[in-house]
C-alpha positions in Angstrom: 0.0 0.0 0.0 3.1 2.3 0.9 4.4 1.7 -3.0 0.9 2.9 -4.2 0.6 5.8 -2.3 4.4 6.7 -3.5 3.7 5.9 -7.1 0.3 8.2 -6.8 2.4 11.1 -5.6 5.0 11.0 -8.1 2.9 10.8 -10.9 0.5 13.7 -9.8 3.2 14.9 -8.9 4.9 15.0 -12.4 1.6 14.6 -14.9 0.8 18.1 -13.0 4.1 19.9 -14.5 4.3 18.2 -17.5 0.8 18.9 -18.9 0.4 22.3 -17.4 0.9 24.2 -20.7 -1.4 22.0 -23.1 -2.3 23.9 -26.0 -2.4 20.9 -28.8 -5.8 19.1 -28.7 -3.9 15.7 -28.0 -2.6 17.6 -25.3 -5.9 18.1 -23.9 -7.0 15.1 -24.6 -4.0 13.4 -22.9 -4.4 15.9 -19.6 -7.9 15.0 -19.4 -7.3 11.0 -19.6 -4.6 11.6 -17.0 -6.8 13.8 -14.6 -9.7 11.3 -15.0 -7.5 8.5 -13.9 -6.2 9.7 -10.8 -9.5 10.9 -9.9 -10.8 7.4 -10.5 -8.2 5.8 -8.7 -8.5 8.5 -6.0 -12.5 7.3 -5.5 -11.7 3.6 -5.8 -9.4 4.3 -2.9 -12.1 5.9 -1.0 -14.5 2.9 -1.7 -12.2 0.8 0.5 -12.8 2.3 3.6 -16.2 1.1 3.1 -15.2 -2.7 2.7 -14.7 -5.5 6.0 -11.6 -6.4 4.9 -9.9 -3.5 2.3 -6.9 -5.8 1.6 -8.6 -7.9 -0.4 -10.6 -5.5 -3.0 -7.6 -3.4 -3.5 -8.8 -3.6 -7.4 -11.3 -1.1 -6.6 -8.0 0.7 -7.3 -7.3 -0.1 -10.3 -11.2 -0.5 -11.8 -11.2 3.2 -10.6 -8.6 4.4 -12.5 -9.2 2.8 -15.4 -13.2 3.8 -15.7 -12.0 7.7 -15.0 -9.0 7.6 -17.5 -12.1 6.2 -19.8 -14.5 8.9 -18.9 -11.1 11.2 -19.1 -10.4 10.7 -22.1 -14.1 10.7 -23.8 -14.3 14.8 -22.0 -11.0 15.4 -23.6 -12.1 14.6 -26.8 -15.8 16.9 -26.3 -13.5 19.7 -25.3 -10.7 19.3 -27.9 -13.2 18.8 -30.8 -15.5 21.7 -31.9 -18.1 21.7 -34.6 -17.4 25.8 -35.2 -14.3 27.4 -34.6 -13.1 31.5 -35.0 -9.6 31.9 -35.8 -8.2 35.4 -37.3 -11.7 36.7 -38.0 -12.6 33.6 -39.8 -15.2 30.9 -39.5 -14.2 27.4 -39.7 -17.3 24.6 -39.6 -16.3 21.1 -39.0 -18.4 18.8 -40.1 -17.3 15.0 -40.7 -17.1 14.0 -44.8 -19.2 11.3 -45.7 -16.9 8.9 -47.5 -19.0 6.2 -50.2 -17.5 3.5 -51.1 -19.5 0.6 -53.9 -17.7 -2.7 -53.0 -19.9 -5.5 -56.0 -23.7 -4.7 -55.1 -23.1 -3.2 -51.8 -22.7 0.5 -51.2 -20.8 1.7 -47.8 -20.5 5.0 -46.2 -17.7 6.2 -43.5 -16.9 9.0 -41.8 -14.1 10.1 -39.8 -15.6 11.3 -36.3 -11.9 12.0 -34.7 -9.0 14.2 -36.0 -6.4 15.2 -33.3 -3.0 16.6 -33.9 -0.1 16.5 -31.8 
């Protein structure tokens, strides 16, 4: 449990300075995953002290921050992704292409939902 706690410290401890400036929208995206993990595994820690014996659902852990680096990472996206943005005066609209495709008798469409740059 002492290793944990260590671990936990230096990565918040590090993740904190090394994603304070981000500005790219895989940045955000990355910042959010990390903040929603910590936070997860911050609230699975919690749920032990509600257990009989804590030693043996220390997953709860784990399942935590894996569920908020999920959820993280899903707000990331929402806030790196706009439909409408304004830069120098000018309005850009993003909307997904609709990409056709006629494989024999069938006919596909595709789109791409998710574009991030690092």
């Amino acid at each position: 449990m002492k290793k944990i706690a260590i671990v936990l410290v230096v990565l918040l401890v590090f993740g904190t300075f090394s994603f304070a400036k981000a500005e790219t929208r895989g940045g955000v995206i990355l910042q959010d995953t990390f903040y929603g993990a910590l936070t997860g595994a911050i609230i699975g820690t919690a749920l032990l002290a509600f257990q009989d014996d804590p030693g043996d659902h220390l997953e709860y852990i784990s399942y935590g921050a894996a569920t908020g680096a999920i959820i993280g990472a899903l707000y990331g996206v929402y806030e790196a992704t706009a439909l409408v943005e304004i830069e120098n005066n000018k309005i850009k609209i993003a909307m997904p292409n609709v990409i056709t495709k006629k494989e024999g008798d069938f006919l596909s469409a595709t789109t791409n939902i998710l574009k991030v740059r690092y």
